[in-house]
LUMTIKOL-806598 format. One record per residue: residue in three letters; x, y, z of N, C-alpha, C, O in turn. Coordinates in nm, 4 decimals. Atoms other than C-alpha are relative to their C-alpha. Layout:
BEGIN
  residu       n_x       n_y       n_z      ca_x      ca_y      ca_z       c_x       c_y       c_z       o_x       o_y       o_z
     ALA         X         Y         Z         X         Y         Z         X         Y         Z         X         Y         Z
...
END
This chain:
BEGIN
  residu       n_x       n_y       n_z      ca_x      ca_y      ca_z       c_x       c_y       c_z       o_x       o_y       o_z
     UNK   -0.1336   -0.0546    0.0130   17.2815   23.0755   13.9980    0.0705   -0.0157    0.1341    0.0350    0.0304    0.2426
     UNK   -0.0694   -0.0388   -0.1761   17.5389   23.0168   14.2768    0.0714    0.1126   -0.0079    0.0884    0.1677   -0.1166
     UNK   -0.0993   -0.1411   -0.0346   17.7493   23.3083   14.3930    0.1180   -0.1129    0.0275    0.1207   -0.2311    0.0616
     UNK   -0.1278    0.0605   -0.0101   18.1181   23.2667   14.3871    0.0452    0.0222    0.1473    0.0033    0.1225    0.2051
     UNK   -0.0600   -0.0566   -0.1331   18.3151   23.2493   14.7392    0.0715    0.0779    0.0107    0.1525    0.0478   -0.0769
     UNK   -0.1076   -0.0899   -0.0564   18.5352   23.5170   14.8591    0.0631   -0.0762    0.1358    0.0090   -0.1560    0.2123
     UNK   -0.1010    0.0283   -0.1249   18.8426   23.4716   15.1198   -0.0628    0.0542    0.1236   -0.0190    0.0273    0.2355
     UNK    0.0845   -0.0153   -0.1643   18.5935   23.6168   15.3869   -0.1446   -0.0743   -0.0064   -0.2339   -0.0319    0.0669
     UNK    0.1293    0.0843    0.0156   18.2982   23.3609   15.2884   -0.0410   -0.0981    0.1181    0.0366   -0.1556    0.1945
     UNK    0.0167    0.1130   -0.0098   18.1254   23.1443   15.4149   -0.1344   -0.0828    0.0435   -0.1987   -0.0328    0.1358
     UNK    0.1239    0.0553   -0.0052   17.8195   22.8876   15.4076   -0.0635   -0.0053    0.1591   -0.0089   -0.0318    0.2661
     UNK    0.0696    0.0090   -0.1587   17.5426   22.9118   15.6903   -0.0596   -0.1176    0.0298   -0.1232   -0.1279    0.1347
     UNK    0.0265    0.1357    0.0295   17.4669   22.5661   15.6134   -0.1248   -0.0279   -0.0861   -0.1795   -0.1381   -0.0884
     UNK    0.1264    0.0070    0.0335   17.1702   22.6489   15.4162    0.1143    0.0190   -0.1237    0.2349   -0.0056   -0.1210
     UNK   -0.0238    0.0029    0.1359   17.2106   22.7267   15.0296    0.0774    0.1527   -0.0239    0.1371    0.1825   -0.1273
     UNK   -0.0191   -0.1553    0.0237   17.2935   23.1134   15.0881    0.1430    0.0302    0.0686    0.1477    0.0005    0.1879
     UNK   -0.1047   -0.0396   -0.0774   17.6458   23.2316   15.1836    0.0074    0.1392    0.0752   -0.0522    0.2440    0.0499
     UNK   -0.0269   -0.1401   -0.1309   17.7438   23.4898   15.4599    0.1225    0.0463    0.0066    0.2323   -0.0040    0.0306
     UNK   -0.1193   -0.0542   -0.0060   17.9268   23.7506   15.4335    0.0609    0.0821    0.1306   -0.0128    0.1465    0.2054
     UNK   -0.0272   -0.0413   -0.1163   18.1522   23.8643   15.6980    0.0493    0.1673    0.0107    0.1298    0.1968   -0.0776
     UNK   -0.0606   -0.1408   -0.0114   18.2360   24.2537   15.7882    0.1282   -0.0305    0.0539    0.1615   -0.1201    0.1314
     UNK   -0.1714    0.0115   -0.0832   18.6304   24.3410   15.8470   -0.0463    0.0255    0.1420   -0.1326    0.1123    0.1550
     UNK    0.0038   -0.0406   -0.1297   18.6176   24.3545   16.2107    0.1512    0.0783    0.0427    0.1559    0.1694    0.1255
     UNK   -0.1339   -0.0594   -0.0357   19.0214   24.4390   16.2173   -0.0213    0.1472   -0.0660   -0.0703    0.1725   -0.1761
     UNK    0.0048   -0.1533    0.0344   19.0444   24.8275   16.2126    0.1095    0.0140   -0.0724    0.2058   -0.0622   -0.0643
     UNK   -0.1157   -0.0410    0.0505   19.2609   24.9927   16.0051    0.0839    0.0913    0.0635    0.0461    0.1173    0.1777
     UNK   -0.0899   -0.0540   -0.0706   19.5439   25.1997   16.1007    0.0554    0.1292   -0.0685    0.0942    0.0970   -0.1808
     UNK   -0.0438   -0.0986    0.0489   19.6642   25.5750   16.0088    0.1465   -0.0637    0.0694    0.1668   -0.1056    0.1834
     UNK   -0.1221    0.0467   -0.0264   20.0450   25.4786   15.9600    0.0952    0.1079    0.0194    0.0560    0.2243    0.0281
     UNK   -0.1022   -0.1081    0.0694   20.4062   25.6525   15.9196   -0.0004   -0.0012   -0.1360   -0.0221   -0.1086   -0.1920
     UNK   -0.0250   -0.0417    0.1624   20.4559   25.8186   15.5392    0.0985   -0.1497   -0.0071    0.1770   -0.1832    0.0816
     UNK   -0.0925    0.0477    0.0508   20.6295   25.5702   15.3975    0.0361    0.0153   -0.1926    0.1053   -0.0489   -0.2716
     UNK   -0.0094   -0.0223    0.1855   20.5949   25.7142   15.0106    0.1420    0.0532   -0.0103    0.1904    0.1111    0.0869
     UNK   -0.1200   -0.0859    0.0347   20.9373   25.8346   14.8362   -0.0191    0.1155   -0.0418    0.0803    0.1812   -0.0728
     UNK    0.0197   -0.1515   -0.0012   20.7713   26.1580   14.7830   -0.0572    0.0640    0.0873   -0.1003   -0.0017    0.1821
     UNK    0.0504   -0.0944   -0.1271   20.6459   26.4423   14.9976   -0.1673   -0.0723   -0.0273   -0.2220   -0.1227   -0.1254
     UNK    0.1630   -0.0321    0.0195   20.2707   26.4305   15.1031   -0.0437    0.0821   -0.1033   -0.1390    0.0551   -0.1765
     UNK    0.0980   -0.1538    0.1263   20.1931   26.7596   14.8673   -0.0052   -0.0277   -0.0760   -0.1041    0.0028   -0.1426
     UNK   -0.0023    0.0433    0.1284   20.3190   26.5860   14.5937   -0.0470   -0.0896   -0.0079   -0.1263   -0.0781   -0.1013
     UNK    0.0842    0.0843   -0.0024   20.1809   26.2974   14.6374   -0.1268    0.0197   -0.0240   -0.1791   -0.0174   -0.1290
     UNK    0.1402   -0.0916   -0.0048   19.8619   26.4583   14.6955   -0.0058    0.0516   -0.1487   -0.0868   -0.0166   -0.2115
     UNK    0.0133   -0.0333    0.1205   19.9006   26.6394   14.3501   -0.0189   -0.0892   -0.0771   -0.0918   -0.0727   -0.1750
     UNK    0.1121    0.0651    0.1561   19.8372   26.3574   14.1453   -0.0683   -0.1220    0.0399   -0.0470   -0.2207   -0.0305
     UNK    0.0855    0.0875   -0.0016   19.5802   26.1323   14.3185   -0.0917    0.0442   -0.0453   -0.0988    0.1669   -0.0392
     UNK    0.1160   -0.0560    0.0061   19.2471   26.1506   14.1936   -0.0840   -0.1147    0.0495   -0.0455   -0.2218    0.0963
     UNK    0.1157    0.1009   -0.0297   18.9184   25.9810   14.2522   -0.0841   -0.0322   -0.1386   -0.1465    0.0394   -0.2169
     UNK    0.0807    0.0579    0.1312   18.7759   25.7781   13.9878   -0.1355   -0.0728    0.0026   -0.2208   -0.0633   -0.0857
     UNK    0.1175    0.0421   -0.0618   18.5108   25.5676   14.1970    0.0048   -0.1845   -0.0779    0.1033   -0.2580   -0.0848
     UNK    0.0949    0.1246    0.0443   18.3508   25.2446   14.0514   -0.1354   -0.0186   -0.0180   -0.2183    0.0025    0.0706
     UNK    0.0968    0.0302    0.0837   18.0897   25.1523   13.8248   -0.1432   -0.0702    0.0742   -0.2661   -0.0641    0.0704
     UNK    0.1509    0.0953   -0.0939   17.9128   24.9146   14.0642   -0.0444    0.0385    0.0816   -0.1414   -0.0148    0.1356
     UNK    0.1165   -0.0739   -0.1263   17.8276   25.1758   14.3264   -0.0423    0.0856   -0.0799   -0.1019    0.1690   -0.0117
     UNK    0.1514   -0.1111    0.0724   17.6292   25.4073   14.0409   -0.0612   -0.0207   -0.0294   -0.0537   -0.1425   -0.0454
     UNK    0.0933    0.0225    0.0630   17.3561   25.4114   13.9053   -0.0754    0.1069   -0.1464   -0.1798    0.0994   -0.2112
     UNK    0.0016   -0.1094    0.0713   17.4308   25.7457   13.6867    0.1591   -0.0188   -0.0763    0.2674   -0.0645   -0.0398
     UNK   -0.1298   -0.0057    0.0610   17.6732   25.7864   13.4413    0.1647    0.0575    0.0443    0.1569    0.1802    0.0379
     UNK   -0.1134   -0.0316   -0.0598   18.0243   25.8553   13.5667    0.1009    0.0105   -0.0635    0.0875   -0.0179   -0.1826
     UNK   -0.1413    0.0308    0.0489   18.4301   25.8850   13.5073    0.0074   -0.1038    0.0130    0.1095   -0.1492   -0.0387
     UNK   -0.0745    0.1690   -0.0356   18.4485   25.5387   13.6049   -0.1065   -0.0835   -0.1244   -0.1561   -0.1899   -0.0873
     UNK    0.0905    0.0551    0.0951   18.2330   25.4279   13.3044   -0.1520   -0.0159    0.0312   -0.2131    0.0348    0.1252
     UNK    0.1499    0.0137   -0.0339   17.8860   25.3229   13.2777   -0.0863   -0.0373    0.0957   -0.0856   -0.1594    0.1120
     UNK    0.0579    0.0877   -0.1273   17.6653   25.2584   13.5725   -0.0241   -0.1543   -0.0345   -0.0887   -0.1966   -0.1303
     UNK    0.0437    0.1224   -0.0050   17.6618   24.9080   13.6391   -0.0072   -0.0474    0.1954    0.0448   -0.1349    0.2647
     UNK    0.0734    0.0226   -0.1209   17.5119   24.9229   13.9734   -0.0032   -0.1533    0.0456   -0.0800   -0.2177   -0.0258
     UNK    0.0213    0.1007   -0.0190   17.5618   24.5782   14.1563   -0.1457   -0.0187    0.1305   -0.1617    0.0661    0.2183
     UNK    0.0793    0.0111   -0.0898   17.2699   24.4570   14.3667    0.0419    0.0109    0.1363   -0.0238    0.0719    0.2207
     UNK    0.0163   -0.0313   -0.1556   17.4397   24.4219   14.6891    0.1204    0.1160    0.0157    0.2187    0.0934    0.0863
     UNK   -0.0919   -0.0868   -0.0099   17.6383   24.7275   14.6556   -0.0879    0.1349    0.0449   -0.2095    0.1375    0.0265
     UNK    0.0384   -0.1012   -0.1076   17.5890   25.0833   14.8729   -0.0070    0.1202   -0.1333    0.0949    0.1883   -0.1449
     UNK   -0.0208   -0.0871    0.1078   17.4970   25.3164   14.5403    0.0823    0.1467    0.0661    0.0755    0.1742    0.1858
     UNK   -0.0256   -0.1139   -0.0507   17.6832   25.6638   14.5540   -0.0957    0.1080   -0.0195   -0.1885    0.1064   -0.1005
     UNK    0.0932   -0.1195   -0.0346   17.5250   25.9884   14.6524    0.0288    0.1410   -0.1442    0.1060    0.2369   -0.1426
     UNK   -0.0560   -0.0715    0.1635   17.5246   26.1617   14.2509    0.0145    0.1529    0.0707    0.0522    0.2396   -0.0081
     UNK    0.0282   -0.1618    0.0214   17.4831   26.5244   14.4522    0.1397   -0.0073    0.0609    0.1506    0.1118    0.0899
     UNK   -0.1178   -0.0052   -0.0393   17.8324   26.4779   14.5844    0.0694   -0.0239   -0.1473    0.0551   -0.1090   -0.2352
     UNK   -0.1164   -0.0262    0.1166   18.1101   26.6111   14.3386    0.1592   -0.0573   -0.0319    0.2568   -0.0878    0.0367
     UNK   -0.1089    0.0617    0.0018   18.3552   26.4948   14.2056    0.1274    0.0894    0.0675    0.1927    0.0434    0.1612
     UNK   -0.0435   -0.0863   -0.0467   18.5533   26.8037   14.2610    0.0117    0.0011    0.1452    0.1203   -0.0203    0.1991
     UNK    0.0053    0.0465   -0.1748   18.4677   26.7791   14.6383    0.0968   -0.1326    0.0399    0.1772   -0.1322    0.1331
     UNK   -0.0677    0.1104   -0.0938   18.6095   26.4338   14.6898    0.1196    0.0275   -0.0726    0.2055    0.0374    0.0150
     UNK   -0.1559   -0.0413    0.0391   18.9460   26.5229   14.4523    0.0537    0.1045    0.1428    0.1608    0.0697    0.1925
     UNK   -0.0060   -0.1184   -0.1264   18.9604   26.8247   14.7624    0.0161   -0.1044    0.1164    0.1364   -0.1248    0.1330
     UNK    0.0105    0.0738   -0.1016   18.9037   26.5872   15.0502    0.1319   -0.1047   -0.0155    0.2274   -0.0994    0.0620
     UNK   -0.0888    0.1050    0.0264   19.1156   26.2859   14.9013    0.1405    0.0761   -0.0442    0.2316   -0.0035   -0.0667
     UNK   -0.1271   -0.0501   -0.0024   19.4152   26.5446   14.8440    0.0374    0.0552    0.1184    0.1562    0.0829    0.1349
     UNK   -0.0057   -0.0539   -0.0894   19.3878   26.6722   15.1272    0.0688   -0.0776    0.1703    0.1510   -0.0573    0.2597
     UNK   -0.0605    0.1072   -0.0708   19.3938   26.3764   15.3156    0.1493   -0.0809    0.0363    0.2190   -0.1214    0.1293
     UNK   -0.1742    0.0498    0.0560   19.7099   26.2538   15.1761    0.0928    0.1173    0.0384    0.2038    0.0777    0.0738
     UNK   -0.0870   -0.1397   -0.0264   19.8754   26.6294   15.2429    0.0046   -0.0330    0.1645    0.1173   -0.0662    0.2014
     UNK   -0.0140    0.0563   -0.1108   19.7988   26.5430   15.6170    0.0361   -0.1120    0.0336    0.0350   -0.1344    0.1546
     UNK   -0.0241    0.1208   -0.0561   19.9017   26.2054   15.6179   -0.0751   -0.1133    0.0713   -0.0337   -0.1987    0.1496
     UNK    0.0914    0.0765   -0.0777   19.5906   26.0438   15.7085   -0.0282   -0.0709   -0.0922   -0.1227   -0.0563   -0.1696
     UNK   -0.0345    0.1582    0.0808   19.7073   25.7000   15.5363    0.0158   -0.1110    0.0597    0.0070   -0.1276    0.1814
     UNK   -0.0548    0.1286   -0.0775   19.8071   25.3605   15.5747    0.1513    0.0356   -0.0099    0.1887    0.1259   -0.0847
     UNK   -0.0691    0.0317    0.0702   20.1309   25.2780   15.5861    0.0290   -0.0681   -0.1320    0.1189   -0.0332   -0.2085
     UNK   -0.0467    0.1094    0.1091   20.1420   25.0236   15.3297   -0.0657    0.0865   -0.1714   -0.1821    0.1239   -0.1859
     UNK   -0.0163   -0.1035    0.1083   20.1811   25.2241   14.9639   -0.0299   -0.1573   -0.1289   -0.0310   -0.2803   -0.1239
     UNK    0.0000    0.0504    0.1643   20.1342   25.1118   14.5826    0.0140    0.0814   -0.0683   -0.0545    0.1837   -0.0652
     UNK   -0.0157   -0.0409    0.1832   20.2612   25.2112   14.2456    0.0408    0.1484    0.0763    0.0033    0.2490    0.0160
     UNK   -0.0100   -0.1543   -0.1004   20.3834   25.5329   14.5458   -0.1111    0.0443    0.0069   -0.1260    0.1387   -0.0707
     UNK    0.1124   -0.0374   -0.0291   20.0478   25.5834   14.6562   -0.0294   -0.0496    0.1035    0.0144   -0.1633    0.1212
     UNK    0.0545    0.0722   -0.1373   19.8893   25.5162   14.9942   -0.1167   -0.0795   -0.0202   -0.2330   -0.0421   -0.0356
     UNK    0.1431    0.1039    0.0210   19.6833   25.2035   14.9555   -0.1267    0.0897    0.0941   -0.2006    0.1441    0.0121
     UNK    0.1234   -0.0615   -0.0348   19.4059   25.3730   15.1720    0.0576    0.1443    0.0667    0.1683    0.1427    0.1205
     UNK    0.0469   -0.1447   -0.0709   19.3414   25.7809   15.3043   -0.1131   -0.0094    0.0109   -0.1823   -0.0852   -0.0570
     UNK    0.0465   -0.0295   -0.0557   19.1279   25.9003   15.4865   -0.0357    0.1551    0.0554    0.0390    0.2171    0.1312
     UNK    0.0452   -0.1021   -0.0063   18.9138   26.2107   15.4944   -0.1378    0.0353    0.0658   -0.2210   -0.0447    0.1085
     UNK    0.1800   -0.0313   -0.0447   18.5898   26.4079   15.6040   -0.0584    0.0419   -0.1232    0.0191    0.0790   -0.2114
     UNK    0.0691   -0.1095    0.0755   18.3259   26.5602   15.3807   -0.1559   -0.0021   -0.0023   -0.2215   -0.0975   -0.0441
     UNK    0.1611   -0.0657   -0.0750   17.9758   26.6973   15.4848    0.0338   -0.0381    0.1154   -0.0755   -0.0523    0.1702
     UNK    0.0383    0.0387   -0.2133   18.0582   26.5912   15.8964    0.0059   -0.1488   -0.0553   -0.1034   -0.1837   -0.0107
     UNK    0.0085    0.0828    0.0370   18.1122   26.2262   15.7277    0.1439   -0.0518   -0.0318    0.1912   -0.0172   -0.1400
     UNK   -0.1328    0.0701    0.0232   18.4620   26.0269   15.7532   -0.0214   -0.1020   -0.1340   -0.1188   -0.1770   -0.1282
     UNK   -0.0201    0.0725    0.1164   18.5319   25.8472   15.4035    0.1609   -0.0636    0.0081    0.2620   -0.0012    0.0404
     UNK   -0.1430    0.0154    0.0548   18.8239   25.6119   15.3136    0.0191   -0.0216   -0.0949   -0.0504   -0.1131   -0.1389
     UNK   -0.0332    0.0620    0.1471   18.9598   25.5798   14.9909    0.1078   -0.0977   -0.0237    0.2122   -0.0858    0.0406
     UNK   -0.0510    0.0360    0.0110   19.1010   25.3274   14.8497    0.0807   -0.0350   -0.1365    0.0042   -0.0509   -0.2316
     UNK   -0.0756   -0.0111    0.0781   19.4089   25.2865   14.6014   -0.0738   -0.1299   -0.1441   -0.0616   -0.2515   -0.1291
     UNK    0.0155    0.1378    0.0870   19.2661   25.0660   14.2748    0.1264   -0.0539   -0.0718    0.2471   -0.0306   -0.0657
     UNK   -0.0874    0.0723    0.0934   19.3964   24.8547   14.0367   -0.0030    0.0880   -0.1647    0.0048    0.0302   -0.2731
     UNK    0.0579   -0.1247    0.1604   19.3267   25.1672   13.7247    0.1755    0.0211   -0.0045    0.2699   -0.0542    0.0194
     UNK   -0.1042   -0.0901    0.0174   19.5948   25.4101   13.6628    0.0929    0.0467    0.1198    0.0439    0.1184    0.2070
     UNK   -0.0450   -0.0622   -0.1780   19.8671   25.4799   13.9671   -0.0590    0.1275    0.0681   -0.0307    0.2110   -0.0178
     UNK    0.0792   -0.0847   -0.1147   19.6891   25.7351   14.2120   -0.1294    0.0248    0.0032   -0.1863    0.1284    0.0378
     UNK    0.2005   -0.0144    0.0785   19.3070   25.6559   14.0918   -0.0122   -0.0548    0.1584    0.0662   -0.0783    0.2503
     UNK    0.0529   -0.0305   -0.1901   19.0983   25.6252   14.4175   -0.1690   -0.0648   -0.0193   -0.2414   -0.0145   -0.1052
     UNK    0.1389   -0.0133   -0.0569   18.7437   25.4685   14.5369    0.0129    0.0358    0.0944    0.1188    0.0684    0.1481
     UNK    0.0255   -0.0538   -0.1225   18.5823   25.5610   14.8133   -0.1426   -0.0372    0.0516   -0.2368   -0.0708   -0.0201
     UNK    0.0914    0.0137   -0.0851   18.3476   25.5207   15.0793   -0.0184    0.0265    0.0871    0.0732    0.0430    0.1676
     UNK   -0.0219   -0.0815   -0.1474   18.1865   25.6525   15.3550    0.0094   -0.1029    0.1312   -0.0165   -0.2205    0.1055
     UNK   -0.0124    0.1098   -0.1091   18.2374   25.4673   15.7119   -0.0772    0.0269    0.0863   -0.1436    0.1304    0.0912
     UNK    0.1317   -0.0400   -0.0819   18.0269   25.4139   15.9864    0.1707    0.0228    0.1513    0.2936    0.0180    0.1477
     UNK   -0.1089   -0.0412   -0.1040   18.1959   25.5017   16.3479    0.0769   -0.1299    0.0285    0.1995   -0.1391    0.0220
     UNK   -0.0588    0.1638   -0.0235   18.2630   25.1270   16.4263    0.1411   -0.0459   -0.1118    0.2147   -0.1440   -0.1018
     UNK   -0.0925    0.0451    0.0876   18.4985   25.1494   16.1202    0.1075    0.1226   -0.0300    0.1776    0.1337   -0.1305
     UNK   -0.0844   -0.0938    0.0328   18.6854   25.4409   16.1536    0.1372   -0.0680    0.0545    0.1534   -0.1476    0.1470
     UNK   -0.1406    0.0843   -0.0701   19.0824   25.3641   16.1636    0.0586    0.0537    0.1095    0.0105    0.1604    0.1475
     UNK   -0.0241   -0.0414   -0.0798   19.2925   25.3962   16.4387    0.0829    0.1346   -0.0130    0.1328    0.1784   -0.1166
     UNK   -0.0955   -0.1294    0.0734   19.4743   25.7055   16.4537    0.0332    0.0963    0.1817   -0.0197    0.1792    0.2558
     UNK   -0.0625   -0.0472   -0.1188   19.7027   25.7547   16.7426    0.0844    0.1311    0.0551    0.1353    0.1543    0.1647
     UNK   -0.0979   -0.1292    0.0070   19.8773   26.0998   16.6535   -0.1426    0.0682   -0.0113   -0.1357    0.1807    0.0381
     UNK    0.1523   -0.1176   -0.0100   19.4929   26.2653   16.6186    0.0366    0.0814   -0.1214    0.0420    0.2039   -0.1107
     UNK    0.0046   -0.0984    0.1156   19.5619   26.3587   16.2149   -0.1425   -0.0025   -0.0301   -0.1849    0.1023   -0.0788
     UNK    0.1534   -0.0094    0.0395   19.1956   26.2873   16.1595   -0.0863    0.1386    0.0551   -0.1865    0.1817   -0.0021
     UNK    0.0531   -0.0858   -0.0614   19.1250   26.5795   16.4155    0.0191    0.1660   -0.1265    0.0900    0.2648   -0.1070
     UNK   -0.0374   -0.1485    0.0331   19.0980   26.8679   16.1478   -0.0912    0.1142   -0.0012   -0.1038    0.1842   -0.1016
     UNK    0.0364   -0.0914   -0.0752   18.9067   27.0944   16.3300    0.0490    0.1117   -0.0183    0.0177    0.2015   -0.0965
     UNK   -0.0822   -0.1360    0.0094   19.1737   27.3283   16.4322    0.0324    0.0746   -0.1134    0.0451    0.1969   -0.1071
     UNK   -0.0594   -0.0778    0.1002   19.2830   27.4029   16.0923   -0.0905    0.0222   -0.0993   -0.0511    0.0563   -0.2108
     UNK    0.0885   -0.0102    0.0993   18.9380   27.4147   15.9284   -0.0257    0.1555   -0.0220   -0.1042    0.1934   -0.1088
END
């Protein structure tokens, strides 16, 4: 079976392709949605994807892909709807929006930075994932810091 290429592919000269990590960081932007954060926030949810479970889910049936990072089933859904609204209420987004939604936020949950990102489902549906430090975005106003207001 070959594997198909992706726009970050590419052959190591052997038979097996290599995949590359984003190295460009992302960026906590200005709001640019036509609605407030709160509201905004009120109707994202998190829906996930099929190919990081391996347990039945909202996002349909596990179909677990091999080179995919399974999710952690003792984490709630409830929890990341909390985190991923929360996020968005602070403004710890991209700029760049869809369907009025912030293509990616950015949250904590257990001591663990996650970003979510906007799919192609229903307008304000959400995956997510957790990041390692090397991939956290930039964030020059310090909304990621929510410490103080925990």
């Amino acid at each position: 079976m070959i594997a198909e290429r992706g726009p970050m592919d590419e052959h190591d000269g052997a038979s097996r392709i290599v995949r590359h990590r984003r190295t460009r960081r992302r960026q906590i932007g200005p709001w640019s949605g036509d609605e407030s954060p709160e509201d905004t926030a009120s109707r994202a949810r998190y829906l996930g994807s099929p190919e990081h479970k391996y347990y039945p889910s909202p996002a349909g049936p596990p179909a677990l892909r091999s080179d995919a990072t399974p999710c952690d089933p003792k984490i709630k859904q409830d929890d990341i709807n909390t985190v991923l609204r929360e996020a968005i209420r602070r403004r710890c987004t991209s700029a760049r929006f869809e369907q009025g939604f912030p293509r990616y936020a950015w949250g904590w949950l257990d001591g663990d930075l996650y970003e979510a990102r906007h799919i192609n489902g229903p307008a304000g549906t959400y995956k997510g994932y957790r990041l390692e430090e090397a991939e956290y975005p930039r964030d020059t106003e310090k909304r990621l810091d929510w410490s103080a207001s925990k």
